[in-house]
N, C-alpha and C positions, 0 to 999 in steps of 0.2 A: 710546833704543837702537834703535827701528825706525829713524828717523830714517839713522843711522850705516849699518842695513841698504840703504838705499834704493839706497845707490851699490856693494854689490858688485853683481860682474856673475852672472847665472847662479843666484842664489839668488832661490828660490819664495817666493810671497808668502802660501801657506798651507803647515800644517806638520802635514797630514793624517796618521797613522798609520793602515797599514789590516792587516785580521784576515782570516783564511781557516781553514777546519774541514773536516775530512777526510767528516766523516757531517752531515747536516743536523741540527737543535736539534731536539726535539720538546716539548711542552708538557702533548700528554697521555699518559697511561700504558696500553699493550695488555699484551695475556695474555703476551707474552716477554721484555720490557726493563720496566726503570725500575717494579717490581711487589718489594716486599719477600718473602720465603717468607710470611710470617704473614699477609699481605694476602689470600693465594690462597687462594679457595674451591672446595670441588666442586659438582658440579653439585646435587646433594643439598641441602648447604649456603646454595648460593643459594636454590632454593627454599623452603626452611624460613623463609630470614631475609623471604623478603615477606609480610606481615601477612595476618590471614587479612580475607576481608569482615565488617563490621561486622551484627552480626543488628538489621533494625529490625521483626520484627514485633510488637515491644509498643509501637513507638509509633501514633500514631493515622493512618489513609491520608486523604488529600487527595486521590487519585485512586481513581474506583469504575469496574469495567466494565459498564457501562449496555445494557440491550436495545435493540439499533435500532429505531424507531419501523416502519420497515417491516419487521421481521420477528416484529411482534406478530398476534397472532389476536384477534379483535374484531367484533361482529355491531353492536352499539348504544352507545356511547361515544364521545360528540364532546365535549371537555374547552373550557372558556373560561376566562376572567379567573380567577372563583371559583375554579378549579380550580389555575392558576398560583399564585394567592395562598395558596391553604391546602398545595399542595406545599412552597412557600418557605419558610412559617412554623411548620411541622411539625415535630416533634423526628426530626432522622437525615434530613432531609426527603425524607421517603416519600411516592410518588403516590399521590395522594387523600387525607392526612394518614395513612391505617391502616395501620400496621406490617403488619396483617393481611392486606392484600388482598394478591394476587398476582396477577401479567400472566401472561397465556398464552403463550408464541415458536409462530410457526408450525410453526416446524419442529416434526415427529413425534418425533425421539430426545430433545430437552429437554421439559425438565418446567415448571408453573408456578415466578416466582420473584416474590421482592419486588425493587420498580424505586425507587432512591432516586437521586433530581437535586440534587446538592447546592447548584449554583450557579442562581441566577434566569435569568442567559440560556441557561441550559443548558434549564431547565424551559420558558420561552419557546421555543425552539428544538426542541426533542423534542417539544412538542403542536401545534406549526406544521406538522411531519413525520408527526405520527399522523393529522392533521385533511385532509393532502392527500390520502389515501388515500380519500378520499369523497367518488368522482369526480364530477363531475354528468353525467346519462345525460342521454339522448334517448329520447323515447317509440317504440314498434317500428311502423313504418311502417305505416298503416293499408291502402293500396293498392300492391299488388307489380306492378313492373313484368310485363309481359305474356311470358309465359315462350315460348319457341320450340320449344316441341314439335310432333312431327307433325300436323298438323290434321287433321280430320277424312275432308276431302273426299281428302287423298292416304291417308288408313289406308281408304279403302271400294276408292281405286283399286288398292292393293295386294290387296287381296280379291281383287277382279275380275280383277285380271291371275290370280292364282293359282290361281282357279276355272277360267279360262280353260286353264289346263296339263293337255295331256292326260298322266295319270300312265304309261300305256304308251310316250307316248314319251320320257317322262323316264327310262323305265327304260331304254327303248333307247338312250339317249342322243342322240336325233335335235334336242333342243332345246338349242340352241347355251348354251354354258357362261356367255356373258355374259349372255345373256337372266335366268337361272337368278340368278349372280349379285347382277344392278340387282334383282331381285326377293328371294330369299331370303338373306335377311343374318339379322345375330342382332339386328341395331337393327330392320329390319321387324318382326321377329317378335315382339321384345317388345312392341311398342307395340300389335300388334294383342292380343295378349294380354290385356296389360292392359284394355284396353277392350271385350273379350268378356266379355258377363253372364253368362257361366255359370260363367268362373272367380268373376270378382268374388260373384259369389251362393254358389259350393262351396266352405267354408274349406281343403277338403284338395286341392282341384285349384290352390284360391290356393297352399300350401304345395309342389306336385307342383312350380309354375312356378315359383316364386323359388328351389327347390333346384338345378333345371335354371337356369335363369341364371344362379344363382352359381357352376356350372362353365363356366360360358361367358365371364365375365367379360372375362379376356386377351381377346377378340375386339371390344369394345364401344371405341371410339373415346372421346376424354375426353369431349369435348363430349356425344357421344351418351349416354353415359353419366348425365353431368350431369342432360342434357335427361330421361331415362330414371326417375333418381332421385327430381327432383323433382316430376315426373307421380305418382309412385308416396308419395311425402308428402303427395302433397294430395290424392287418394285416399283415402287410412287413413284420412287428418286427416277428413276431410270426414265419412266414417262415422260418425262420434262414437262408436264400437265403444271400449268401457273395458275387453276383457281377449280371452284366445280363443288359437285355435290362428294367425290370421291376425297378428294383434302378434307371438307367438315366429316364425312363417316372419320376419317384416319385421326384428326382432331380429338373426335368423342373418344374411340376406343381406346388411344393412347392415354387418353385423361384417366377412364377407369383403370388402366392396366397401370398406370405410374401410383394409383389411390392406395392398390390392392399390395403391387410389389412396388416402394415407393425403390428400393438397393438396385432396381435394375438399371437407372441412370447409371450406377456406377458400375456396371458389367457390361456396359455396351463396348466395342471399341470405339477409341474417338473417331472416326473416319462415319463413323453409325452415329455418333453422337452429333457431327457437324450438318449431315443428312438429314436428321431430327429437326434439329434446328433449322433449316430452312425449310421442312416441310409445315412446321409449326408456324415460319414467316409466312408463308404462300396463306393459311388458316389465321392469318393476322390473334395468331395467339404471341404477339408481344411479349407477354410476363415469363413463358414458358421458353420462348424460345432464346429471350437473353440469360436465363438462369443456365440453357444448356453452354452456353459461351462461357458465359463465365466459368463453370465448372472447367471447362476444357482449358481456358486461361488460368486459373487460380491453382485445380486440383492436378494438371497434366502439362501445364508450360505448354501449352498448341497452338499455335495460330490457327483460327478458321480460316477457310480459302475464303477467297476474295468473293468468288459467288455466292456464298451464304452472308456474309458481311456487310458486303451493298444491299444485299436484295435486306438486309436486319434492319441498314439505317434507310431504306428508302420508306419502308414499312412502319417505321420509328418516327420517321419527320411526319408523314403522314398520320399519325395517331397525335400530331402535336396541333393542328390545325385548332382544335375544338376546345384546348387549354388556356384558361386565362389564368396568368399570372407571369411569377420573370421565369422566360423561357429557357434563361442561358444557366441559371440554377436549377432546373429542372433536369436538364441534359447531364451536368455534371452529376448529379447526384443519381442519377439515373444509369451513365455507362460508365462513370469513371475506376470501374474495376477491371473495364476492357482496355484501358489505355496503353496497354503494353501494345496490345495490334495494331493499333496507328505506327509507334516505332518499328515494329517489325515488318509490315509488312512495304510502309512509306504508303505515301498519300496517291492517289490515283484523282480523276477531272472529280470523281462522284463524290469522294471520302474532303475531297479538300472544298468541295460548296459545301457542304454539308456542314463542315466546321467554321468556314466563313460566317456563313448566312446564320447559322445555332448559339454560337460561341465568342466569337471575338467581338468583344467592347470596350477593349482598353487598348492603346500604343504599347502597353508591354506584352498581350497577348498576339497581338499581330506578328511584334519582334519573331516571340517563339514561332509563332508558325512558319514566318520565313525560315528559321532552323528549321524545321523540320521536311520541308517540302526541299532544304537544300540536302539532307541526308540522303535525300535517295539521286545518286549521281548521274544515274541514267536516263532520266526522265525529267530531273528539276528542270532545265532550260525551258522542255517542253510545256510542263505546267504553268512554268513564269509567262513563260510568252502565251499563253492562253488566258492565264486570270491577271495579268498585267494590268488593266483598266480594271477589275473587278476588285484587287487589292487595294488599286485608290478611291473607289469608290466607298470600301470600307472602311479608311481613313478618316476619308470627306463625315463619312457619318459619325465614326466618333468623334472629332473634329466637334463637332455641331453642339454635342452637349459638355464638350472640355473647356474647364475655365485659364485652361493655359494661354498666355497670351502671344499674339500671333504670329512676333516672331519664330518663337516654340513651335507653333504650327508649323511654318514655313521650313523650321530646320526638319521636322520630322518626316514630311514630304520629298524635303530634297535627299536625306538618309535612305529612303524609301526607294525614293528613284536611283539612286546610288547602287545599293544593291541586285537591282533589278538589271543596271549596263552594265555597272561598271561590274563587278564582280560575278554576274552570270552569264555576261555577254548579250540579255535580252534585247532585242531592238523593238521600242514600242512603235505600235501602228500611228495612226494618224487621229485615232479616236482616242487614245490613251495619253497623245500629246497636246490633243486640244483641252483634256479633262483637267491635265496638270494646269497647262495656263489659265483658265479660271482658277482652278481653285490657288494659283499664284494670287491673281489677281484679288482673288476674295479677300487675301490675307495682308493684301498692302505690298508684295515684295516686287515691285517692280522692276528691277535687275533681271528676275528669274522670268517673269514674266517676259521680257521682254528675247531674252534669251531662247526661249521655246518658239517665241514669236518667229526667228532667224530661220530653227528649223523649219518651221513648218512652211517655209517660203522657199 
């Protein structure tokens, strides 16, 4: 049949039919066309139909929210291997394995919690972050650069000019105003001050002059100022004066002058900055003089010396007297940005009561502190053998509110005394051997008990 098509003329060789639609097709359905009545919801109705969320909290979390390692508070606690592994292996895996123990947060509005790491790199990770925090110091410079205050020979020249002023023509005003000026400023005048023995000798003519300068202040140039300041630290320092009307004048002024120039903290040198700070302890100004520590720790890697240090915590326990509440989260949250100085500088008889008697209330804090009183090599023995009964008497007390049962006791004791012979060679007294056998006895272990008994015979 094509064939036959092939010879007319005029006829298409396709035999296409085509379509045309007045509205375009659509394929899906909106709220006005192509919607049955029964389809249509209201707005109600839709809401209703979407499911509500599923409640999961009976099932078990896989995600905890964990304390950041830096916003924990901690004076002696450096965690290793041991401590990794027994977090890992721990039921709920709690730091330190004890449900019971609880971290400190720096922060003041949180409370202590328990810290549970559930995964190993997590726990690797989180004591890699706690352990950076204990920074390594630099010792505080033994020799201060030579400071640039007025010397001697220009504070006699300023004298002399000044003696030289006849005071009637001053009054007349016959001595020309710049004369008067390059002479009588507030920088001259303090400095000769200062170094007039008769202020220095009368604590209340000392007090008359730093009230009067501290209304002068606005007028002192930085520098001068500086220069001024730290004449006036090394001074006080020097005195070795430990209380008096002269510490509270040096108190007030320094308070104005940090109001006015608060940057000069950060232009003293630290060796001025550590002098401050124990002139501020002696003026039981507390708040001010642990801010200057810390700066020195934080903004300059410094250890304070030892004598600003002690006399900080001796000053510190004593301000704790009058505090009710828990005093071992007070403490932390209080120095634990100084905690680098404990490892640097090692524990001394003062620094390690202080942490005893403030701080340890757990068998895992104690641990650390045996580390740390063992890091300083020269001295540990000596310390051991001296707070030997005072370390088990720390026990004894935690002991007292531990639910561990007593053989637990009795091994933590005997660990205890362990390291105290066997590994530091201490040899205890006879009060330290009687301490143990009670508290042997307290706990039922008779063998041990009985054992000490041998000694002491």
């Amino acid at each position: 049949m094509l064939r036959s098509l092939k010879g007319l003329k005029g006829c298409p060789l396709s035999l296409r039919r085509g379509y045309s639609v007045k509205s375009p097709i659509l394929f899906v359905p909106n709220e006005t066309i192509h919607r049955f009545e029964s389809e249509k919801l209201t707005e109600e109705e839709n809401l209703a139909a979407i499911p509500k969320r599923p409640n999961f909290d009976g099932l078990p979390k896989y995600h905890h929210e964990i304390l950041s390692p830096e916003d924990t508070a901690d004076l002696v606690i450096r965690p290793d291997v041991n401590d990794i592994l027994t977090s890992t292996f721990s039921q709920n895996a709690v730091f330190t394995g004890d449900p019971n123990y609880k971290v400190t947060p720096a922060n003041a509005n949180l409370q202590e919690t328990t810290l549970s790491l559930h995964f190993a790199v997590a726990v690797i990770e989180w004591i890699r972050l706690f352990n950076t925090r204990i920074v390594t110091l630099k010792s505080l410079p033994s020799t201060v650069n030579k400071l640039q205050h007025i010397n001697e020979a220009k504070v006699d020249a300023i004298k002399a000019k000044l003696n030289s002023i006849n005071i009637e023509e001053l009054k007349k005003g016959d001595i020309m105003r710049k004369t008067r000026a390059d002479t009588i400023n507030i920088e001259n005048i303090s400095s000769i001050l200062l170094t007039s023995e008769l202020i220095q000798s009368d604590s209340e003519l000392f007090d008359i002059t730093l009230r009067y300068l501290g209304l002068k202040l606005t007028y002192f140039s930085n520098e001068n100022l500086q220069q001024f300041t730290e004449k006036l630290i090394n001074h006080l320092h020097g005195e070795n004066i430990t209380s008096g009307m002269k510490i509270q004048s040096f108190n007030n002024f320094m308070s104005k002058v940090f109001e006015i120039h608060p940057r000069l903290k950060t232009e003293l040198h630290v060796s001025q900055l550590d002098k401050l700070a124990y002139l501020f302890t002696l003026a039981n100004n507390i708040e001010d003089s642990k801010s200057l520590l810390q700066l020195l720790v934080t903004n300059y890697k410094v250890a304070p010396s030892k004598e600003t240090f002690n006399l900080f915590l001796t000053k510190y326990t004593e301000s704790l007297k009058d505090f009710q509440g828990l005093i071992k989260s007070k403490v932390l949250k209080d120095l634990h940005q100084l905690k680098p100085v404990f490892f640097h500088n090692g524990l001394d008889s003062f620094s390690l009561k202080f942490l005893l008697e403030e701080i340890i209330e757990h068998v895992y804090d104690l641990d650390h502190l045996m580390r740390l009183i063992e890091n300083k090599e020269n001295s540990s023995i000596f310390l051991l053998s001296e707070f030997a009964e005072m370390l088990m008497q720390r026990l004894q007390v935690i002991q007292s509110t531990s639910e561990d049962p007593n053989t637990t006791k009795a091994l933590q004791l005997t660990q205890l005394i362990s390291k105290l012979v066997k590994d530091n060679g201490v040899k205890l007294d006879k009060k330290s051997l009687e301490l143990a056998q009670q508290m042997y006895k307290d706990l039922g272990d008779t063998s041990n008990y009985e054992y000490i008994g041998k000694l002491l015979n």
